[in-house]
Backbone as CSV, one residue per row, in Angstrom:
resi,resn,N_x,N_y,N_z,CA_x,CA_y,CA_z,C_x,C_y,C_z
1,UNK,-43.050,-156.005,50.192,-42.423,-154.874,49.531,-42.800,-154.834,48.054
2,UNK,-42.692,-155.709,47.550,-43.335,-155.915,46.032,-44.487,-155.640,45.902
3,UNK,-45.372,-155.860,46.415,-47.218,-156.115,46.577,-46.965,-154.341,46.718
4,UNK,-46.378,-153.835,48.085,-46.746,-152.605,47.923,-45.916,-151.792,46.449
5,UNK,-44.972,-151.891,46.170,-44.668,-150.966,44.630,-45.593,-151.769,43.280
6,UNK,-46.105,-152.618,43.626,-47.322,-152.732,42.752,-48.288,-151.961,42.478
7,UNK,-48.797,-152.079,44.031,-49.691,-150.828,44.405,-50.187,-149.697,44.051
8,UNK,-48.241,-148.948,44.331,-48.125,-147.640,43.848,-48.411,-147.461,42.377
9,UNK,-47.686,-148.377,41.439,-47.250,-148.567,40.191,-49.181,-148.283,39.638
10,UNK,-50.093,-148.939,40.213,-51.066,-149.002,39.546,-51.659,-148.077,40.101
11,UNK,-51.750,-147.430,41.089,-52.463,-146.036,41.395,-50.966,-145.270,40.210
12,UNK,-50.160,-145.321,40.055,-49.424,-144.102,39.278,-49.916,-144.237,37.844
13,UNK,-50.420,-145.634,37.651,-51.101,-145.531,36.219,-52.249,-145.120,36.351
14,UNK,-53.246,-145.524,36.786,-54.500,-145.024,37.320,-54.979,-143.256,37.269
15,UNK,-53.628,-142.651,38.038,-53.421,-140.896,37.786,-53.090,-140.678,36.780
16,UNK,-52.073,-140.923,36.136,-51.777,-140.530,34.781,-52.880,-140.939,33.728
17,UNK,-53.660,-141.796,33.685,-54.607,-141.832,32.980,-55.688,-140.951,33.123
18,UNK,-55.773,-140.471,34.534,-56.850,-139.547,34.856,-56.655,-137.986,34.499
19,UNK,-55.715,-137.956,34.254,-54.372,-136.683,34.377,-53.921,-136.682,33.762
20,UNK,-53.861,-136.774,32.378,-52.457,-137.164,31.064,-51.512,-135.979,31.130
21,UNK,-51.584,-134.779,31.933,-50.765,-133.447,31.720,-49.673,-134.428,32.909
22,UNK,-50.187,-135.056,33.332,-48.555,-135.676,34.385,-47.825,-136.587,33.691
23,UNK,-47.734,-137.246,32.039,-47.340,-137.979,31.867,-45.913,-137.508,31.257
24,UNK,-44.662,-138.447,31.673,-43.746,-137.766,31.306,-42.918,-136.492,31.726
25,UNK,-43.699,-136.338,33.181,-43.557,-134.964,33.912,-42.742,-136.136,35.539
26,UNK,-42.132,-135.012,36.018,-41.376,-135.844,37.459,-43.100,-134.926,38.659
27,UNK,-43.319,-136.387,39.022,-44.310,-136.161,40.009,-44.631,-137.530,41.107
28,UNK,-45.020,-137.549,42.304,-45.020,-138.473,43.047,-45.883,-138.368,43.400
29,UNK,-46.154,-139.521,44.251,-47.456,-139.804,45.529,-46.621,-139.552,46.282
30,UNK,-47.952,-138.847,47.613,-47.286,-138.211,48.477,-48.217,-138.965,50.082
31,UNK,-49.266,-139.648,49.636,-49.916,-140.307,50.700,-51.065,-141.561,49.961
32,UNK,-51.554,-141.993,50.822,-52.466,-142.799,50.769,-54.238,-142.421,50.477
33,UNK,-54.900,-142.995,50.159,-55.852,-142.779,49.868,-56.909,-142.245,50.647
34,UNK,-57.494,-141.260,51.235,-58.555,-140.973,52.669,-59.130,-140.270,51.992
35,UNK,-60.550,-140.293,52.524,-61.427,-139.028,51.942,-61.838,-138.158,53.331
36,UNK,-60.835,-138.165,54.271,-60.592,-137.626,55.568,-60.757,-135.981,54.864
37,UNK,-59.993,-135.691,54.275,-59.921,-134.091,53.529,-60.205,-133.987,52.547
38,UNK,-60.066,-132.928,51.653,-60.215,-132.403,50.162,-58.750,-131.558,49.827
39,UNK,-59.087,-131.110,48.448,-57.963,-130.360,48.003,-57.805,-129.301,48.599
40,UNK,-59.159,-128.807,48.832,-59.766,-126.864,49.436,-59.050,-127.314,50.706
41,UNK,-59.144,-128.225,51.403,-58.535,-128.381,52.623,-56.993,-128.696,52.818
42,UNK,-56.829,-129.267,51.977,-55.724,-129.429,51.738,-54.336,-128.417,51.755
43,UNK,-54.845,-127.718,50.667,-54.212,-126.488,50.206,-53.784,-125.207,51.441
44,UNK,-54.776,-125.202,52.389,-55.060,-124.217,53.606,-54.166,-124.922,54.412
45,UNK,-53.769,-126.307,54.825,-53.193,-127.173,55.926,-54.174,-127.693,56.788
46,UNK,-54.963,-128.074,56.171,-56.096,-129.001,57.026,-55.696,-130.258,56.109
47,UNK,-56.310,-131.128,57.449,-56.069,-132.478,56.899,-57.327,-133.459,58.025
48,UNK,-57.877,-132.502,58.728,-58.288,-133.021,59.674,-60.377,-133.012,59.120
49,UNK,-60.510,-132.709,58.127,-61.915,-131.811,57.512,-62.119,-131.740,56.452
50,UNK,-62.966,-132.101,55.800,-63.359,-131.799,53.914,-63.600,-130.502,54.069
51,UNK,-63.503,-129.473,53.326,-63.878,-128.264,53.285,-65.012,-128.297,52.004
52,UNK,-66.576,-128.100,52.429,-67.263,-128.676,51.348,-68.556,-127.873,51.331
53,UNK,-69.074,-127.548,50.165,-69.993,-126.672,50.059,-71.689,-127.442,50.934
54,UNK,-71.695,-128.271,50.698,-73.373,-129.243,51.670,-72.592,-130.128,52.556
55,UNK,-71.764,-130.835,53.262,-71.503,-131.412,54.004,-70.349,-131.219,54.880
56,UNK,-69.343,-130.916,54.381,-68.020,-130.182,55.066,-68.005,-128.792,55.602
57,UNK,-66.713,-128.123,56.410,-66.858,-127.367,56.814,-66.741,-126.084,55.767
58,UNK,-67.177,-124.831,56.136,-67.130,-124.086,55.177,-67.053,-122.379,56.166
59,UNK,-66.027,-121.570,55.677,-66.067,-120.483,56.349,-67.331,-119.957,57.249
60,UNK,-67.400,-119.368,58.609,-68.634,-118.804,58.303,-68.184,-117.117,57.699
61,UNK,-69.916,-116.570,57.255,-69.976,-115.213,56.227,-69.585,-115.424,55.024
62,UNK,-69.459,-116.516,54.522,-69.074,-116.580,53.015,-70.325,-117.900,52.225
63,UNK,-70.100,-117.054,51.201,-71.394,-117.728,50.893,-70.897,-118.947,50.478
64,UNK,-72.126,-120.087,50.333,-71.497,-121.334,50.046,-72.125,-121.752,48.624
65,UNK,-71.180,-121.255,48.017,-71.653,-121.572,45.896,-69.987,-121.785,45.742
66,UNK,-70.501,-122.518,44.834,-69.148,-122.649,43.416,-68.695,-121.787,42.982
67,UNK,-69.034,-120.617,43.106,-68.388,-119.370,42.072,-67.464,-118.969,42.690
68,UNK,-66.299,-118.948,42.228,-64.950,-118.508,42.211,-64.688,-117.679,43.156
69,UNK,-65.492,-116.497,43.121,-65.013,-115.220,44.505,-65.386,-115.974,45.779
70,UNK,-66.188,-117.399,45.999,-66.826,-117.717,46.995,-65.677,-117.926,47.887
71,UNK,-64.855,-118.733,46.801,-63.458,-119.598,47.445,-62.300,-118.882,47.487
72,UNK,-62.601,-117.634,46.719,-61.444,-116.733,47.001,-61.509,-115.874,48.724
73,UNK,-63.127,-115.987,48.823,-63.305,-114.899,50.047,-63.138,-116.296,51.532
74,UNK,-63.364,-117.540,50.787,-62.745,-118.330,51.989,-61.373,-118.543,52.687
75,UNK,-60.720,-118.846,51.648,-59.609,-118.442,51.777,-58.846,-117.154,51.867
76,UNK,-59.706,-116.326,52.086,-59.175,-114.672,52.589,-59.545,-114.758,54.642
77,UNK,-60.214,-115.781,54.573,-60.981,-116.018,55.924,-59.738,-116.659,56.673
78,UNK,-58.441,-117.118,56.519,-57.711,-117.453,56.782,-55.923,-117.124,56.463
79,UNK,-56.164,-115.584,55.696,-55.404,-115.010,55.740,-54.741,-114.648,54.732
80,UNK,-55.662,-115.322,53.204,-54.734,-115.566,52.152,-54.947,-114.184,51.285
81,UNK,-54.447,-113.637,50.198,-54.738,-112.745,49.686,-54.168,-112.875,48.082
82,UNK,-54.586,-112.035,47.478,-54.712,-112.584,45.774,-52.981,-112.258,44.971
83,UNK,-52.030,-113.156,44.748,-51.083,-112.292,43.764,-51.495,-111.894,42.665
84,UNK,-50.259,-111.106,42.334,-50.233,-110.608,40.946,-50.254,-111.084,39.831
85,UNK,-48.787,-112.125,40.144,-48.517,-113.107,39.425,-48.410,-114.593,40.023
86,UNK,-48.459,-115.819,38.967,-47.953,-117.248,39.168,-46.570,-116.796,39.906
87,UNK,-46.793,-117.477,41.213,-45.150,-117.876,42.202,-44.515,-119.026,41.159
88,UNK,-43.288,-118.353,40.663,-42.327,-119.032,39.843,-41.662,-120.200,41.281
89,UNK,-41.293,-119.934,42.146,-40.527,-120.416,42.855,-41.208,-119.818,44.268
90,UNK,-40.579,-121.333,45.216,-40.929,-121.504,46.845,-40.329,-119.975,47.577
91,UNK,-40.815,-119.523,48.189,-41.003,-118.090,49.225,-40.778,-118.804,50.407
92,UNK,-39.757,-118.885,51.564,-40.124,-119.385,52.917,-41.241,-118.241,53.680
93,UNK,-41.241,-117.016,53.484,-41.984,-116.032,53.841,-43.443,-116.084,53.516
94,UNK,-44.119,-116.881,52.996,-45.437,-116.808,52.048,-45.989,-118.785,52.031
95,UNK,-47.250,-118.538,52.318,-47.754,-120.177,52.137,-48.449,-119.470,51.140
96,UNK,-48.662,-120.713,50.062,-48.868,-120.086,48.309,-49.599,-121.473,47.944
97,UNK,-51.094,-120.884,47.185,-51.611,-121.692,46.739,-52.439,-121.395,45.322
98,UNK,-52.634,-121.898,44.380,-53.341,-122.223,43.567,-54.926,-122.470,43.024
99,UNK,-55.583,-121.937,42.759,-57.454,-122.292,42.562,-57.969,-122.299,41.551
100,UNK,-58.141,-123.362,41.085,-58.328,-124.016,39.717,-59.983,-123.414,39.677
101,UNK,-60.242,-123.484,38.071,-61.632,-123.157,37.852,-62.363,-123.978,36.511
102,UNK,-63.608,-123.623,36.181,-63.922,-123.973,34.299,-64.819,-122.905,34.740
103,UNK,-65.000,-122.581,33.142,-65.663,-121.410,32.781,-67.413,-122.014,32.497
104,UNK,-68.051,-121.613,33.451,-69.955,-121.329,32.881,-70.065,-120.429,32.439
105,UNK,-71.747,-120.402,32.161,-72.398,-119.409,31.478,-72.510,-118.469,32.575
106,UNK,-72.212,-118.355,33.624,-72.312,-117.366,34.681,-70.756,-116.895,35.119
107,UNK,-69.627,-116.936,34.825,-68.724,-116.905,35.509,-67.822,-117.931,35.546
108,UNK,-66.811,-118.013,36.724,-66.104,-119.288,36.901,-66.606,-119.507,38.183
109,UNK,-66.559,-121.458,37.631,-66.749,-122.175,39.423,-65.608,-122.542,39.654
110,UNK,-65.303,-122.945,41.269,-63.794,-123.450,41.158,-64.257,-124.904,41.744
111,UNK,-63.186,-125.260,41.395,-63.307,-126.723,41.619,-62.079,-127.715,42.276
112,UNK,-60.968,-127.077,42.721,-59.297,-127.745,42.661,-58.808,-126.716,43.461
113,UNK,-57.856,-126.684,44.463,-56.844,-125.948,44.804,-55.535,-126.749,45.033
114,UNK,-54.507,-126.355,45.012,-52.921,-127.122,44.960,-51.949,-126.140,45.928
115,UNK,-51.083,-126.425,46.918,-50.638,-125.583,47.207,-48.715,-126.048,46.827
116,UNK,-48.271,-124.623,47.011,-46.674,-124.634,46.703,-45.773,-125.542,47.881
117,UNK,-44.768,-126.582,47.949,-44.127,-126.735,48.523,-42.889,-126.262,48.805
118,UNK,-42.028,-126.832,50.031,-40.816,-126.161,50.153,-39.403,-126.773,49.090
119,UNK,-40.397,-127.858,48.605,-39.313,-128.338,47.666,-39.391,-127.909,45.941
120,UNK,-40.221,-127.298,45.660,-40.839,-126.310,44.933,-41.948,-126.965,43.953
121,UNK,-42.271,-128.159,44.231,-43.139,-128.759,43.693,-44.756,-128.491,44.167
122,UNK,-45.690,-128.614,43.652,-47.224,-128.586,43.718,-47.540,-129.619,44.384
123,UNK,-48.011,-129.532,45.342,-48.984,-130.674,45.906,-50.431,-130.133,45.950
124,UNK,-51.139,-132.080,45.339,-52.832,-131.825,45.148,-53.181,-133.134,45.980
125,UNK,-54.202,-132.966,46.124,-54.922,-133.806,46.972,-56.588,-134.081,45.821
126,UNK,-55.759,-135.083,45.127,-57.022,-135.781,44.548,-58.388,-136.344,44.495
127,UNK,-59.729,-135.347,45.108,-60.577,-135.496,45.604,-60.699,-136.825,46.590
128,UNK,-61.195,-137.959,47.000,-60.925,-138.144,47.902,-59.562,-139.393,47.723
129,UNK,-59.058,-139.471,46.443,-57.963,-140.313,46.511,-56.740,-139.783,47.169
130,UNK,-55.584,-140.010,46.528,-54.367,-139.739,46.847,-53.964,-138.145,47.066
131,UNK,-52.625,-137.880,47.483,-52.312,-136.596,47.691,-50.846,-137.009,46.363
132,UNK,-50.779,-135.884,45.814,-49.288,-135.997,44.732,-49.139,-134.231,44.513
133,UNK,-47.499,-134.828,44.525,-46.779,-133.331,43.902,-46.163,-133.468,42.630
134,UNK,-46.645,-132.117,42.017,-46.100,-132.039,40.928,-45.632,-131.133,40.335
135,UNK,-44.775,-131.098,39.251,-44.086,-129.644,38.838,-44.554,-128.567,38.784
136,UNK,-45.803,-128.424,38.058,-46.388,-127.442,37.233,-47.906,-127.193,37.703
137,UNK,-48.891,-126.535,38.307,-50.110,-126.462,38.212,-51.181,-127.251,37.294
138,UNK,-50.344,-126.544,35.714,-50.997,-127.021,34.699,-50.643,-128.708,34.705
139,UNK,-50.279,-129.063,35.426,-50.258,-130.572,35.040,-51.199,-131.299,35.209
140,UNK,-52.002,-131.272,36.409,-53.199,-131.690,36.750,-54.594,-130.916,36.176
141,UNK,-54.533,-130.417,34.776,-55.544,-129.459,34.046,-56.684,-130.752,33.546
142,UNK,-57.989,-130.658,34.496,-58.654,-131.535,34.120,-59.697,-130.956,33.620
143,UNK,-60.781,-131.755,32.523,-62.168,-131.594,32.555,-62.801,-130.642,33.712
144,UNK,-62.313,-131.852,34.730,-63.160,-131.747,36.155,-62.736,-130.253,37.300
145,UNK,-61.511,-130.293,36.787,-60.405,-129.392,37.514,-60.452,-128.022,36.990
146,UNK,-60.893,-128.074,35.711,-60.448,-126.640,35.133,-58.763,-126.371,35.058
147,UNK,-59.010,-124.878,35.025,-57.557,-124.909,34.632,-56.699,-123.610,36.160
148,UNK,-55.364,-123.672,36.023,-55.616,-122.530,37.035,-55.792,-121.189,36.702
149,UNK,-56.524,-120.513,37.850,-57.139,-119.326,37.162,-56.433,-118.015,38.672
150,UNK,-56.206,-118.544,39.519,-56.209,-117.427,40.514,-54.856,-117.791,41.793
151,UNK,-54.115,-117.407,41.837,-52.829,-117.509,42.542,-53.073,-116.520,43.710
152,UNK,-53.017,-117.325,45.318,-52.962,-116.579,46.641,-52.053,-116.761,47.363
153,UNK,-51.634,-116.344,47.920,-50.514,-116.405,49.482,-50.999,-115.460,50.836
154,UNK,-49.840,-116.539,51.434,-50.701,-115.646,52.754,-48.936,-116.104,53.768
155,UNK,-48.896,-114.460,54.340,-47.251,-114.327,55.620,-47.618,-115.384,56.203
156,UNK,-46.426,-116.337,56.680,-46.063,-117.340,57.121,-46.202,-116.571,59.002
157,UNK,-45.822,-115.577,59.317,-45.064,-115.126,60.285,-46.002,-113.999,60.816
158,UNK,-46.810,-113.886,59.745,-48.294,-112.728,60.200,-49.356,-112.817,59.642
159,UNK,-50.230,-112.995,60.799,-51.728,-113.188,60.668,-52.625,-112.503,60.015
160,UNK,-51.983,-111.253,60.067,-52.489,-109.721,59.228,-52.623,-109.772,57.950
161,UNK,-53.614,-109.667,56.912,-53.653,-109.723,55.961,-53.605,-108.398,55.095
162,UNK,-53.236,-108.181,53.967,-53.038,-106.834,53.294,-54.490,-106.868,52.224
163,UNK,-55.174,-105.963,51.888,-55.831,-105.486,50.821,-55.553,-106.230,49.484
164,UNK,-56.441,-106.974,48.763,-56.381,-107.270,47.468,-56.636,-106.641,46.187
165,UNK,-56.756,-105.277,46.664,-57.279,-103.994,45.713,-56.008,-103.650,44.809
166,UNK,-56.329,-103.616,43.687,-55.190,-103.840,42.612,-54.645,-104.970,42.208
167,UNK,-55.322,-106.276,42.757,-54.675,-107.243,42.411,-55.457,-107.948,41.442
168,UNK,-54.694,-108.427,40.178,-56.100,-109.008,39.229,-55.432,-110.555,38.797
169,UNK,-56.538,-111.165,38.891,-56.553,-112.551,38.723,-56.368,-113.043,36.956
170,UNK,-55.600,-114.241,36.885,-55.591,-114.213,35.408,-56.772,-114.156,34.408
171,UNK,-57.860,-114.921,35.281,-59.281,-114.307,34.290,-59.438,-113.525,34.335
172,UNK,-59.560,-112.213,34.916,-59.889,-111.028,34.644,-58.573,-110.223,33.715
173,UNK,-57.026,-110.463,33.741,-56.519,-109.943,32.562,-56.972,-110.620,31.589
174,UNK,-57.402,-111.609,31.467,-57.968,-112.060,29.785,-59.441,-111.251,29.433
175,UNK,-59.760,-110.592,30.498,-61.421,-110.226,30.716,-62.755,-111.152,30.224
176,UNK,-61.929,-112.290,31.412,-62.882,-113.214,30.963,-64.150,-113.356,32.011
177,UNK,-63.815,-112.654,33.031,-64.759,-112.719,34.444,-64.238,-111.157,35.316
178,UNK,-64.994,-111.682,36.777,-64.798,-110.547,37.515,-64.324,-110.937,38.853
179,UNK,-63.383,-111.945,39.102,-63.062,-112.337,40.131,-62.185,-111.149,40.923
180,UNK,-61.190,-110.939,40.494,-60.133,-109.964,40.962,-61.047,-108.804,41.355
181,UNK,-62.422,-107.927,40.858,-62.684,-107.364,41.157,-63.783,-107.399,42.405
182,UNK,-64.736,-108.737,42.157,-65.421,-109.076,42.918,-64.768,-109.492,44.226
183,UNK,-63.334,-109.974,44.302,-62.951,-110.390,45.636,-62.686,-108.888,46.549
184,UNK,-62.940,-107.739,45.947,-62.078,-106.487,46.618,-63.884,-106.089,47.715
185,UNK,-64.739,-106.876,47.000,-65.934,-106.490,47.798,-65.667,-108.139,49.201
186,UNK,-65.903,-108.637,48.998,-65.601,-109.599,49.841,-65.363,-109.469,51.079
187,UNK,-65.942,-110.673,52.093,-65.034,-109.976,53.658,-63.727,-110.059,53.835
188,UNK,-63.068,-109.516,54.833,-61.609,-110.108,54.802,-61.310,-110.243,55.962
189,UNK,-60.400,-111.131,56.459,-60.400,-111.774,57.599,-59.737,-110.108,58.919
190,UNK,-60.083,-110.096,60.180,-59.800,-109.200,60.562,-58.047,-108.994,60.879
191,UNK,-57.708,-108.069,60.698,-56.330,-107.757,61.252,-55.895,-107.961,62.973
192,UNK,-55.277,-108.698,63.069,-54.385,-109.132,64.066,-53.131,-108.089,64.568
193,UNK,-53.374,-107.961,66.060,-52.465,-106.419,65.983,-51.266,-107.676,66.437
């Protein structure tokens, strides 16, 4: 029992060093270490698959790049669709996730997704380390991670997805990119009668 809260204790230092936006913040481990999944997978409810641009699985019809609308139109492949705004608080009606980015000379790549829990905390799945929840999105704002840039959900209770036309992503109100607009060209997963 000791050996293991050692354990923890030094993977919780280990994150917070990697992560300084968690320090001082209420956040936990939520599993063990596998590189069984990713965050992209994560976030969707896979646990069974890396979701990965050269080796993992990856939508088919969507192209497989880093750029931001790529992962927005993947995750439209499964039902999700773009909010308006950051989900302040847990929806039982809505699975709600998060897609972190950094800004290139071309656009944004994404790099991170986190999804909302029922306890209203963030859970991430730390490339192939640990899985942890945490308060805030911005807590896990890395180098590597970027920051978050694009908030989706998708009906718990229907498969049917609605139109993302009118919906604009926080980079594009800063007019820093063209995601929100570029995702309205995108495929979208078919409607389910």
């Amino acid at each position: 029992m000791k050996a293991r809260r050692r354990e923890q204790q030094r993977i919780r230092s280990e994150v917070e060093l990697e992560f300084d936006g968690l320090r001082g913040t209420k956040w936990r481990l939520t599993s063990k270490q596998t590189p069984r999944y990713n965050c992209i997978a994560w976030a969707v409810g896979e646990k069974h698959r890396p979701w990965d641009l050269l080796r993992g699985y990856w939508p088919d019809g969507v192209p497989r790049t880093g750029c931001l609308t790529s992962l927005i139109a993947a995750y439209q492949t499964k039902g999700f669709e773009i909010c308006d705004e950051a989900p302040l608080e847990y929806d039982q009606s809505f699975d709600k996730v998060v897609l972190y980015g950094v800004q290139t000379g071309s656009g944004h790549e994404w790099q991170h997704a986190a999804k909302l829990m029922p306890n209203g905390m963030w859970s991430s799945k730390l490339g192939n380390w640990v899985d942890i929840q945490h308060e805030q999105p911005e807590h896990v704002n890395h180098a590597d991670y970027g920051e978050p840039l694009v908030y989706m959900r998708k009906a718990k209770r229907c498969a049917a997805t609605q139109s993302s036309k009118g919906s604009r992503t926080k980079v594009e109100k800063d007019g820093e990119s063209r995601a929100g607009r570029d995702s309205e060209k995108l495929p979208h997963p078919p409607e389910v009668p």
